[in-house]
Each structure stands twice: as structure tokens, then as C-alpha cells.
N, C-alpha and C positions, 0 to 999 in steps of 0.2 A: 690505469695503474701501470699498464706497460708503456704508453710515452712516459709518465712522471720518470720510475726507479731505471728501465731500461730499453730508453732511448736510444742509443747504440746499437741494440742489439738486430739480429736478424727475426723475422714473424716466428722462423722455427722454433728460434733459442729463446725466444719469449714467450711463445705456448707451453714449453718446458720446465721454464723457470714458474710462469703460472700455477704449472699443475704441481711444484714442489712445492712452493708457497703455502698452496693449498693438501697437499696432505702436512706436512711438519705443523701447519696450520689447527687440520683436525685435531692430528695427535696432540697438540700443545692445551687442547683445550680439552680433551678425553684425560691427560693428565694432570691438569688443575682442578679440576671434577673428584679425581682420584684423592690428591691431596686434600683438599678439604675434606671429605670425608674422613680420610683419615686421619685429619690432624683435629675433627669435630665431633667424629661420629667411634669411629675403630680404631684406637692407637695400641690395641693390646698385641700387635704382630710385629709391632717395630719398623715398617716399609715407610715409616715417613720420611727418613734420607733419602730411602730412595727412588722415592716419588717426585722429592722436588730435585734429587739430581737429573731424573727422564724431564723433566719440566726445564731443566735446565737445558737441556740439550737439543731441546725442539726448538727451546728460546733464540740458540744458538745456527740453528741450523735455518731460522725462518730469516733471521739478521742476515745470516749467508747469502741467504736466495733473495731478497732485498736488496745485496749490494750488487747482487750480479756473478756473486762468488758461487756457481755452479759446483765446482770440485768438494768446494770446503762442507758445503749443504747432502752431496752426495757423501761425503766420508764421514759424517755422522754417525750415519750406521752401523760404522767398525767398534761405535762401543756399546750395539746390541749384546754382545758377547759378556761384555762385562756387568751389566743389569741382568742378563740370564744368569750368571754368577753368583750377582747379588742377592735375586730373592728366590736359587734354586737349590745353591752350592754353598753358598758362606753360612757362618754361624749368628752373622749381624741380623738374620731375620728368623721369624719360625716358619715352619716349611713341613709337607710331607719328608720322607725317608728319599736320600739321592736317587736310590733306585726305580723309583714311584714318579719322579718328574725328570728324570732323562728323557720320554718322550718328549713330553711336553715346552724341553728347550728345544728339539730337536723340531718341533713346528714353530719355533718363534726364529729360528735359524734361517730353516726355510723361505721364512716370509720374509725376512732379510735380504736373502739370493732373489725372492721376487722382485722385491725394490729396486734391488742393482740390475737386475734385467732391464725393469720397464727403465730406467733414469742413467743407466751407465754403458757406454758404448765401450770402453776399456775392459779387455780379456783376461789382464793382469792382475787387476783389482778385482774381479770375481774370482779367480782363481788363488789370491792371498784370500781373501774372507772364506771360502771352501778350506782351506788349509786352515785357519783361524778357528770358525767353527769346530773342524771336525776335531783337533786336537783339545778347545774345551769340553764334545761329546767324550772322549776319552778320557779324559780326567775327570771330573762327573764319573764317570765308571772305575775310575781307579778308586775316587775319595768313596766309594761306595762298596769294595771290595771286588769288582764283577769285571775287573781286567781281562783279566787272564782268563775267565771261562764264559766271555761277552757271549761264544758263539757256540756256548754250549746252556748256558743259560738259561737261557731268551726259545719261547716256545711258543709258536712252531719257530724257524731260523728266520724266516720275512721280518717277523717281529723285531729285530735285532737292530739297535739305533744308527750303529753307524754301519751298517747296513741299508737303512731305511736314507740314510742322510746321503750315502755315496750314490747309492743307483739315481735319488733325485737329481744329484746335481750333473750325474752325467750324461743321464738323457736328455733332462731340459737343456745344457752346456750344447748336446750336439743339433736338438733339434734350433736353437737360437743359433748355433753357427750353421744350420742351413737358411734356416728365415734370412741372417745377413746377407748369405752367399747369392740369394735369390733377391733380396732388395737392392745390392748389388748390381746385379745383372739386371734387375727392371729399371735403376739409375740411370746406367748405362744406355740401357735404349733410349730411355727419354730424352737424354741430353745429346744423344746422337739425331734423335730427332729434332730436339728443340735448336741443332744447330743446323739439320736443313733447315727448319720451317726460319727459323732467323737468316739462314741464306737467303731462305726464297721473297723474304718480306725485303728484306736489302735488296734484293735484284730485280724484285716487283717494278711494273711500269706504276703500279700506284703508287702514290705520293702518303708514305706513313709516317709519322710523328706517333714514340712511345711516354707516356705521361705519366709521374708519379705524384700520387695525392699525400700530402704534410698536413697529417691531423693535429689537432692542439690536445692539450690533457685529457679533455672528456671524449675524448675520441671524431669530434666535427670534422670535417676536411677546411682546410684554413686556407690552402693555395694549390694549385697543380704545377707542378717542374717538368720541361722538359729534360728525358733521361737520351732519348737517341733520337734521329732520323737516318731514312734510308737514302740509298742515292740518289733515284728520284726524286724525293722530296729537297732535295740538296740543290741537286741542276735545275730545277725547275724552279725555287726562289732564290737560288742564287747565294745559300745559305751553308755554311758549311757547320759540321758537327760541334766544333770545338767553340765555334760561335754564341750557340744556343743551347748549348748541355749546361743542365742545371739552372737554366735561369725561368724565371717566371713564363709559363705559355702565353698568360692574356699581353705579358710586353712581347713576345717576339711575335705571336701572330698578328699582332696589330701592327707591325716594324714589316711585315709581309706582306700583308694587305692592305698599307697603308690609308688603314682605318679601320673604323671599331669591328671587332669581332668577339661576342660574350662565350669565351670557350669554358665558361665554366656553366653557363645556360643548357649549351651544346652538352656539355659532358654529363653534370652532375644531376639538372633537371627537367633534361627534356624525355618523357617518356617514351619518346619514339626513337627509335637507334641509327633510323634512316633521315638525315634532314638535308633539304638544300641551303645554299648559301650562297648572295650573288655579290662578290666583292665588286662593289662600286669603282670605287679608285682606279683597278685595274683592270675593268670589265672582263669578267673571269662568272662563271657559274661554278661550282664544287656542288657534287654531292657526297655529304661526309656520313663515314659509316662507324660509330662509336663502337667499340669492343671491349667487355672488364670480363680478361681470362681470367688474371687472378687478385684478390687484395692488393686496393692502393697500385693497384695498374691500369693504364687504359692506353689502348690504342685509336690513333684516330687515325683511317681511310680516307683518302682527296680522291677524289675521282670527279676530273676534267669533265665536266659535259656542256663546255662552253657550244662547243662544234653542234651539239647534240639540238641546246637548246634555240640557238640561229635558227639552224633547220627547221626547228618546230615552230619558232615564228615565223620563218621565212612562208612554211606552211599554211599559217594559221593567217598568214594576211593573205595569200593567194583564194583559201577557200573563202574570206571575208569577201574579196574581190568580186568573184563567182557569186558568191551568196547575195550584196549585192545587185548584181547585174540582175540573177533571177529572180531577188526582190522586187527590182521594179517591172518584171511582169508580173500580173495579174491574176496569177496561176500557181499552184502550190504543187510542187515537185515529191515523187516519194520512187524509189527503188524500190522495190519486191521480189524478192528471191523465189522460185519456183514453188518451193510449199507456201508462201503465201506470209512470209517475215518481211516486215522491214525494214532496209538497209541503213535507207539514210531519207532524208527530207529536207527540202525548204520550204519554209511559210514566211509568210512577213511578220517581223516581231510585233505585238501586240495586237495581232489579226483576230480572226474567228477562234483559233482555237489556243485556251490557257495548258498551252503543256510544253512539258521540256524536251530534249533531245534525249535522255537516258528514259523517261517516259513511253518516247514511241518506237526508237530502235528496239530490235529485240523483237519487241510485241506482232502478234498473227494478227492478221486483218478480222480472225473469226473471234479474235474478242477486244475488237479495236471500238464496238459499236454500234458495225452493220447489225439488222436481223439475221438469223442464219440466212433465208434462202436469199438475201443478198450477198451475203459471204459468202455460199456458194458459186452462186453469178458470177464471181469476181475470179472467183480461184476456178472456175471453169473458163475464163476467158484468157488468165495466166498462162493456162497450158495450152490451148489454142493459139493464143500468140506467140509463143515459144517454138511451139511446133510448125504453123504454119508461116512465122516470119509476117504477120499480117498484123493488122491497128483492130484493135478491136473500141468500142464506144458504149458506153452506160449510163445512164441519169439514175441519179437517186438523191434520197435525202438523207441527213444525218442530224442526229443531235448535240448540239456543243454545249460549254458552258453559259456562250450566249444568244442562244436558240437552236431553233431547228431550221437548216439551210439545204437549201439542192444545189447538187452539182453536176458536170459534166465529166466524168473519166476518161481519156484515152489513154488506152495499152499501147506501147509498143516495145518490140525486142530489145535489150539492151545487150545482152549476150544468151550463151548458151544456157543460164542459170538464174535471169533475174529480166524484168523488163522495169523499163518507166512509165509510171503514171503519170498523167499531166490530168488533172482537176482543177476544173474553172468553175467558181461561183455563178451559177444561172439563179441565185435566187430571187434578184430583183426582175432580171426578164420573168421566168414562171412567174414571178407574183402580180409583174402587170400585165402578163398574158391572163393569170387566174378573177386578174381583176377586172381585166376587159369583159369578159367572158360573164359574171358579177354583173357588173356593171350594163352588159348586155340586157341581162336577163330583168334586173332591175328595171332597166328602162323599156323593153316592153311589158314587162309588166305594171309599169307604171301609166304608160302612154295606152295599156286596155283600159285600167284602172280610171282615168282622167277623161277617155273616152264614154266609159258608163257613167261615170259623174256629170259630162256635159249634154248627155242624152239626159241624163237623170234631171238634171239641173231643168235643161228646157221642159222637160214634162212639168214640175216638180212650179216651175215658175207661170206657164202657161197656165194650170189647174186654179191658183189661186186666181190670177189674172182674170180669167175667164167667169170663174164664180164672182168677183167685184165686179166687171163688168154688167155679164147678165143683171145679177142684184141690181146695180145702180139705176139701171132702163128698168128694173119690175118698180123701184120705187116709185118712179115718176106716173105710174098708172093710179089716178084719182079713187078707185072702186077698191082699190085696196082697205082693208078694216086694220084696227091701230095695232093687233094682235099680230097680224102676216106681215106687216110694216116693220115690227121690232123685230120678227123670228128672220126677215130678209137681213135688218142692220147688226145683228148679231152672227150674221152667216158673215157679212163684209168686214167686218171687225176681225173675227178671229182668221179669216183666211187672210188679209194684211197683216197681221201677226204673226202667222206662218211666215209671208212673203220677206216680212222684213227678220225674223230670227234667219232665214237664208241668207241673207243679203248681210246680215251682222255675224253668220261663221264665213264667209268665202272673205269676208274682210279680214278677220281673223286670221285668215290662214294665208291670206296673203303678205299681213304682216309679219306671222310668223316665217316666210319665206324671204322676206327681206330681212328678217330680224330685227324688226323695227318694233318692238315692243318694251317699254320703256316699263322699270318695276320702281312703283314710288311706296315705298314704306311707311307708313307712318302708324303712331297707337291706333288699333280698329277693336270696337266695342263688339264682341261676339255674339252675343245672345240675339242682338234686336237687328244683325246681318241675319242671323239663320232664319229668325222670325216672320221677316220679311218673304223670303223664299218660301216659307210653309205657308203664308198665307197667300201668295199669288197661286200657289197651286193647289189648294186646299180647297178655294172657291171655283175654280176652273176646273175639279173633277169629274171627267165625262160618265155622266148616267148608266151609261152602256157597262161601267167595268163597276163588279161589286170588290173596289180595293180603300184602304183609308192609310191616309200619311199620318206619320208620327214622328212628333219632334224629341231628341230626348238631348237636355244639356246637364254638363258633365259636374257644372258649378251656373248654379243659378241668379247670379250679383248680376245686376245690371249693370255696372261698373267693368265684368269681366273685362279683359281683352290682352290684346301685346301687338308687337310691332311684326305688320304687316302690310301688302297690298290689299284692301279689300276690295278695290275692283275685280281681278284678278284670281281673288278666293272666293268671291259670290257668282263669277261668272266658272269657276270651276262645278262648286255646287249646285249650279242650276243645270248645267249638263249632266250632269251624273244622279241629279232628283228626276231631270224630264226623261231620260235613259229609261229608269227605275220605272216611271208612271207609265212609259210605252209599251217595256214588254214585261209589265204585270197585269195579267186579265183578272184576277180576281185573290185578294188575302192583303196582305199590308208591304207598306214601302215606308222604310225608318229610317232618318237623318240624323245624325248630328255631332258633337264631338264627347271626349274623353282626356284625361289627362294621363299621360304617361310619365309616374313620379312626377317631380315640380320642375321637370324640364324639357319636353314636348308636349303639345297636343297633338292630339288624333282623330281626324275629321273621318268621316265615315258615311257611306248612306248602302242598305241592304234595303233588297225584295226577296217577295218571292214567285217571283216571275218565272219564263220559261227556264231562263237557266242559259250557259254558256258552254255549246261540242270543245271536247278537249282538245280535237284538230283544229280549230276555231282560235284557240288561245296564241299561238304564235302572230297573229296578225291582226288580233282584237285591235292595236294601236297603230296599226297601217291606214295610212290615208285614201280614201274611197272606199276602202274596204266594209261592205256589211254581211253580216252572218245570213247565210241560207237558212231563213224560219219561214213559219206561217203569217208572222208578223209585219215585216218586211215584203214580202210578197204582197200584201193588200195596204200598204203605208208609203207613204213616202219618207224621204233621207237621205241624207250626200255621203253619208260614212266617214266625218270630217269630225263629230263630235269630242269622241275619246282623243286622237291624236294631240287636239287643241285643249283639252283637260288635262292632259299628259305633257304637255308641253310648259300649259302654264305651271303646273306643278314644280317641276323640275326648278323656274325661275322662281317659286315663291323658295326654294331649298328642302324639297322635299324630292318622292318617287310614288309614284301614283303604281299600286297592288290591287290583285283582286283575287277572289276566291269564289268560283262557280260551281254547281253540280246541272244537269238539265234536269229541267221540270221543279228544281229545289228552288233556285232563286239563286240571286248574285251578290257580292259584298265585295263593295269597292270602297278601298282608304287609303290615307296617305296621312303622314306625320309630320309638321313643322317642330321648328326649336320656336321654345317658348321665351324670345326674348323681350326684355321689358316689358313683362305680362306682369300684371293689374288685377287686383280682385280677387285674386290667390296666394291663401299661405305658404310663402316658399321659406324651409330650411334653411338658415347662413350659418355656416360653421366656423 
């Protein structure tokens, strides 16, 4: 409303004219309100002329303030007096008795002199309306007979109207001519102020441009005008005032920096007040500093820090330089201030460790990572190096994001307040040191291991040897009877049985050392593999042990099966059934499989034999290795079994498990995927 009716005007004289708008406004609408009632509801008092004459006059007075005629809207007022008149004094209305509402004009009076205070700076004009007023108070008193004895009257004498009307308007009169006297005097300062602080911006080395925003009707901001710049801002683009007052900012700063600059980005929507700016064209950096002292003003601060920002690259490639050079060593760099802060770092980007520079500056070594009594360590060897000017040296390990690595520290002074660390990655040396070492121990342990095996082996080979032999010469003695004949060929059978199940794991296992073990997969019928197995062992169970095998399958179709090696799966299960029948002396030994839902099997074989020490268990599948038993002790065995069940496992796509107590018995399994398996109802969804 104030660009549409007054545009022209100054923010003061338009918050002014606003606030007159808005009361004549009110009133206009308090006495349309009036009217209608009275001309609908109560016409028996006769106030309807002069309801719509106050309705006229608001009418009048809001026209005023609309064109901008300030004066004409304030002197309105001067015909309060005459509507006091009309519905207090005149005969044209009905009314109490004059004497009865001389107060009562004498507060509508009042409230007229308030008007004029708040909306009229003119001393003249309040002082004609006081003389106005009070001479209608007086006549009002005359048409009422109470002239002459006003101040004899009227009880107590306060009471007294024009009394009550004079003292108001003279204190208010003087206390409002001291308010001026004193806004006055705070004008004054201001503007003797606002004419240093305008020197000082003129004489400023900064570079200032003052800006005024041109709203459209609805109040938007439409464009920004330059209003002034200082002399700085003058000499330094070369611009003089008269040049660029009043014209468009986005055309002259762009005519400056010959090229784009969105000063209305800058100004209007950039929430930060402080932004840089690196004029291309004229290679120039600015850092501009927006200021809105007051409506529809703004200032913009240039501030040079071309110089500033050179240096900081000139900086910034020097430390890149440095950084770098100690990139390509080896070695990750850290300054440490005496409590144990660090300063500063090099690491090689994309090294062991994912952190940033605002990450580890700052931070204390005692929660960088170390354990404390390493942290200690460290900041105990900081002050020792400080103090005594000496290198101090530490190995440790640390954890990163991508692992845990050892390093080697050395301290040394860098000043009176901090020394450097130089830390080098040892953890490939420790790791082939730890692996030598490993590896050491492995290999004699291996090399006793291989040693008992080939002691073992020659007993173990001799034994059988020996017994075919002997046997072979007892047969050839005529006196033999046909009974001792068959108990000698069944002594040479099974001890070449022996000889050769030896001779077919060391094959084995040397295949398995070369990895020469080829897995041929094809459909294997299950049931009448396992079948096989239980009956070679089932008729070969030694007299001596009271134990019996049990076959148990999971699905009974002769048809079962799926894709596997069954060499490989029957020579598993025959190690792990003859396992079973050796250290069981007596109760049962169970084979067989299960299905796990329609997509593994689960082959399996338990006893309940001596049982498996739980110290025992880490090297059950170590090659040579046999369990210290009763069994073992009077048995022969290379300890090559499990490793070579374990092994083939692993290539049928399984992990060969077991679960022992001693003296309970043992349960060993393993699960394949049941592919293209046969013979069972599999779910397709």
C-alpha cells in the first residue's frame, strides 16, 4: 500500500500516513456501525445527521491520507468541536441537561489534543485547537447558565471543566515540549554520529558500496541501486561516484569485474554475511562483508585479500611439496607436544590409516588407540626425550580400520615443547619373523612327527611281512591238517590286507601332497555304497570285541542318490567306520546318512568307544599324529587316517566335524549339497 498511494514518500512519512489511515479508518467504520443502528434500530434521538456527518469526515479525512495530504487528514479534527456541539449543546438532538455533559465534551476534547500530539509536530495548531476547545467549554457553560459561578459551582474546585481542560493541556503541552527538546538533542547526536561513522566509511581503506532495494507493490525487492561509494572503492575500480549513483549494481559490478557477479545472490540470499569472491577476469580475491543497518539499505564491504590468498597457496604448495617428499618415505611422521597432543602428521593418502587431519590433530595419544600402559610408555618417553635431548625407540601394535599392524616409534626432540615421531611399519618383517618362528616349530614338529611315522611305517610293514612270510614256509610242511592250513591262509590274507590298506593311505597322502587328486562327480546310488561298507565289515568282525554295526539310511529307495564322487565318499566312510570298529571294545558302531530338509545330506558314523581327550582335539586331523590310548599303544597305525578323510571331505564340498566325550564314544559327520539327488521328494516352488 505504501509503494502503490505513497511512493514518494520517505519510510517515516509513510509509517505515519499508515498509522492515520488506519485510525480515520477505524473511526469510519465505528461510525457506519453507528449509523445503521441508528437509522434501523434507534432513530428516536435524532443523531442520524449527525452520524453520517462524523462518517463524512472520516470519509474525508481517509481520502486525505490516501493522497498523501497529511495536513488536510490531520485538521479534520478541528471539527471535533463542532460534533461536541452537536450532540451536547445544540437543540438538533436530545441530550442530558448542558451542565451534565460538559464533562463529557471535555474528555472528547482531550482525546483530540491526544491526536494532535501523537500525528502533529505543529505547536500552533495545538495551541489554536486548545483555544477552540476551551472557548466551546465556556459556552457550554454559558448556554447552561454556570458562567459566571464555573468556580464556585463545581465541587470540590478540581472538578471544574475548564479547569480540568487547562491544567491537561499544560502539562501534557510541556511535558511534549520536553520529549521534543530531548529527541532533539538525541537527533543531534545521532547525526553527528552518523556523520563520523559516514566519514569514516569514506576514508576507510575498505572498498564500500551503499545499496538501495526498489520493492514493487507487494513489497518484493525488484532491483538494488547503487546510492554511494567511498573513496577507496573509487580509486581502486577506477569508478567515480557520479558514474554509478543510481544505476543498477548487477550492471556496474559486472562493468568492474568484468564479469558476472550475482550481487543480488550476495546480498538478498545468501545466508552467510561473510562470502568470498574470486573475480576472474581481473584476478582479484574479495572478501565481501553484507551489512542491512536499516530498511532497503545495505552495505557491501570489499576487502582485498588477493595478497592474503597467494600466500596461502604459495603455502599450500610448499607444504604439498614437503608432504610429498615425506610421502615417499616409508615412514609416517607425527609432532607431539609435551602433554602428549598432536600437532601435525604425514601419512601417505590412502595408507593404513582412514582418518583426516582435523581427526587427528588436536587429539592425545591416550585416546588415539594405544592401551593405556602403552600410552603411558609413550608420554613417559616424550618427557625423557625432551629432557634429556636423547632418541628414544618403541615397538608396538595398533589397530586400524584395516587391521592390526606393528610399528616402530622413534622419539626425537624437536624443540623445547614437542618432539617427532618417526614410525615405520614392521609388520611384514614381525610377521615373517613370527612366521619363521611358526614355521620353525611346525617343521620340527613335523620332521618328529614323519620320524615316528617312518619308525612306525617299518615296524608296522615288517610285522605283516614277517607273519606272510613265516605263514608261507609253515604251509609248505606236508604234516599240516587242512584246519591249521586254512587258520595259517587266513592269518596271510588279512595281514596282506593290512599291508596293502598301508600302502593305499601313504598313496594317498602323497597324492594329497602333490594335490594330485582328481574329483570325478557323477549320480552315485547311496544306499547299496553304504551297504557294501557294512557288509565288508560286518563279516570281518573280530571275535575278541563284543560290539555290532548298524546301518541306518535316511530314505530307503534303492534308486536314492545325487551327484557325487563315490570313490572318494566310500573311501571316506571306510576310514571313519574302521576308526569306529578299532577304538570300540565293546557296544555298537552306527553308520549312515540323514537328510537335512531337501537340500543336504548328512553322512555320519558314531561309537561308543573309548572316546576323544579334549587336549587331543586340536590335532585329531594333524598328520602322523595318534591319540596317547590303551589302544594305540598295542595296535598298529600311521595317524594319516582322519587328515586324508578330512581332506577328501573338504573336495567332495563339505567339512568333516566331530563330537567326542571319553569313555562315551565318538560322532563324526559331514554334510554335502544334495545336488541332482534322485529318489527324493524335493519341494519346487
Amino acid at each position: 500500500m505504501a509503494e502503490k498511494f505513497w511512493a514518494a514518500k520517505t519510510d517515516s512519512e509513510k509509517k505515519q500516513l499508515f498509522r492515520l489511515l488506519l485510525f480515520w479508518g477505524a473511526a469510519g467504520v465505528l461510525f457506519f456501525v453507528l449509523t445503521l443502528r441508528e437509522l434501523f434500530i434507534d432513530n428516536s434521538n435524532g443523531n442520524l445527521i449527525c452520524y453520517l456527518l462524523l462518517l463524512s469526515a472520516t470519509i474525508l479525512a481517509s481520502v486525505c491520507t490516501l493522497n498523501a495530504r497529511k495536513n488536510c487528514a490531520i485538521n479534520v479534527i478541528f471539527s471535533l468541536p463542532v460534533f461536541i456541539y452537536a450532540f451536547y449543546i445544540s437543540d438538533l438532538t436530545q441530550h442530558s441537561p448542558l451542565i451534565e455533559t460538559v464533562h463529557l465534551s471535555v474528555w472528547w476534547l482531550m482525546a483530540g489534543m491526544v491526536f494532535l500530539y501523537y500525528f502533529s509536530m505543529l505547536e500552533l495548531r495545538i495551541v489554536v485547537y486548545f483555544f477552540l476547545s476551551l472557548a466551546l467549554i465556556c459556552f457550554q457553560l454559558f448556554k447552561a447558565d454556570h458562567l459566571s459561578d464555573a468556580f464556585t459551582y463545581f465541587y470540590p474546585f478540581a472538578s471544574n471543566p475548564i479547569l480540568i481542560f487547562t491544567a491537561f493541556f499544560l502539562v501534557t503541552f510541556y511535558l511534549r515540549k520536553q520529549l521534543i527538546s530531548k529527541i532533539e538533542i538525541l537527533e543531534e547526536e545521532i547525526d553527528t554520529k552518523n556523520e563520523g561513522i559516514n566519514r569514516v566509511l569514506q576514508n576507510t581503506s575498505f572498498l564500500i558500496a551503499r545499496l538501495r532495494a526498489v520493492r514493487d507493490e507487494d513489497g518484493n525487492i525488484t532491483n538494488l541501486v547503487v546510492e554511494k561509494i567511498n573513496n577507496a572503492f573509487e580509486a581502486a575500480f577506477k569508478r567515480n561516484l557520479y558514474e554509478v549513483q543510481e544505476q543498477e549494481a548487477e550492471y556496474v559490478f559486472d562493468l568492474i569485474f568484468k564479469g558476472r557477479f550475482d550481487v543480488n545472490k550476495t546480498v538478498l540470499f545468501n545466508k552467510k554475511r561473510v562470502t568470498e569472491f574470486h573475480a576472474t577476469n581481473i584476478d582479484k580475491w574479495y572478501k565481501i562483508h553484507v551489512i542491512n543497518p536499516i530498511y532497503n539499505s545495505y552495505y557491501l564491504v570489499f576487502e582485498d585479500i588477493t595478497k592474503t590468498k597467494k600466500q596461502i597457496e604459495d603455502l599450500e604448495a610448499s607444504k604439498r611439496r614437503y608432504k610429498v617428499l615425506l610421502e615417499a618415505i616409508p615412514d609416517i611422521f607425527f609432532v607431539i607436544d609435551k602433554d602428549g597432543i598432536y600437532e601435525d602428521f604425514v601419512i601417505k593418502e590412502g595408507d593404513l590409516f582412514k582418518i583426516e587431519d582435523s581427526n587427528i590433530i588436536g587429539s592425545s595419544i591416550f585416546n588415539a588407540g594405544f592401551p593405556d600402559k602403552m600410552a603411558n610408555k609413550i608420554y613417559s618417553c616424550i618427557q625423557h626425550c625432551i629432557k634429556n635431548d636423547s632418541i628414544e625407540s618403541i615397538e608396538y601394535s595398533l589397530n586400524t580400520p584395516n587391521g592390526t599392524f606393528m610399528f616402530e616409534m622413534r622419539l626425537a626432540k624437536l624443540n623445547a615443547n614437542a618432539v617427532i615421531s618417526v614410525a615405520r611399519d614392521i609388520t611384514k618383517r614381525k610377521s615373517a619373523e613370527f612366521g619363521l618362528e611358526k614355521a620353525l616349530v611346525k617343521a620340527e614338529e613335523s620332521d618328529r612327527l614323519k620320524s615316528a611315522f617312518l619308525a612306525n611305517l617299518s615296524h608296522e610293514i615288517r610285522t605283516p611281512m614277517n607273519i606272510i612270510s613265516n605263514f608261507t614256509r609253515m604251509l609248505a610242511d606236508d604234516s599240516l591238517d587242512p584246519m591249521e592250513r586254512l587258520q595259517l591262509t587266513d592269518g596271510i590274507t588279512q595281514n596282506g590286507q593290512q599291508l596293502l590298506n598301508m600302502i593305499d593311505n601313504t598313496v594317498h597322502l602323497a597324492k594329497i601332497e602333490t594335490e594330485n587328486i582328481p574329483v570325478n562327480n557323477t549320480f552315485s546310488k547311496i544306499n547299496p555304497l553304504l551297504r557294501e561298507i557294512y557288509n565288508s565289515y560286518f563279516a570281518e568282525l573280530p571275535d575278541s570285541k563284543d560290539i555290532r554295526i548298524r546301518l541306518n539310511t535316511d530314505v530307503a529307495t534303492p534308486e536314492f542318490g545325487f551327484s557325487t564322487d563315490p570313490q572318494l565318499l566310500k573311501e571316506v566312510m571306510t576310514i571313519l567306520v574302521d576308526n569306529a570298529v578299532k577304538y570300540t571294545l565293546s557296544g555298537q558302531v552306527t553308520f549312515g546318512f540323514e537328510m537335512v530338509r531337501n537340500d543336504f545330506i548328512k553322512f555320519y558314523v558314531a561309537d561308543t568307544g573309548i572316546g576323544i581327550p579334549k587336549e587331543d582335539y586340536e590335532h585329531i586331523f594333524s598328520r602322523f599324529y595318534r591319540v596317547q590310548n590303551k589302544i594305540n599303544q598295542t595296535t598298529s597305525g600311521s595317524g594319516i587316517g582322519l587328515p586324508i578323510a578330512q581332506h577328501y571331505v573338504t573336495l567332495l564340498g563339505g567339512e568333516l566335524e566331530f563330537e567326542s566325550k571319553v569313555d562315551k564314544g565318538s560322532n563324526f559327520w559331514f554334510t554335502l549339497p544334495f545336488n541332482e539327488g534322485r529318489g527324493y521328494m524335493k519341494i519346487v516352488s
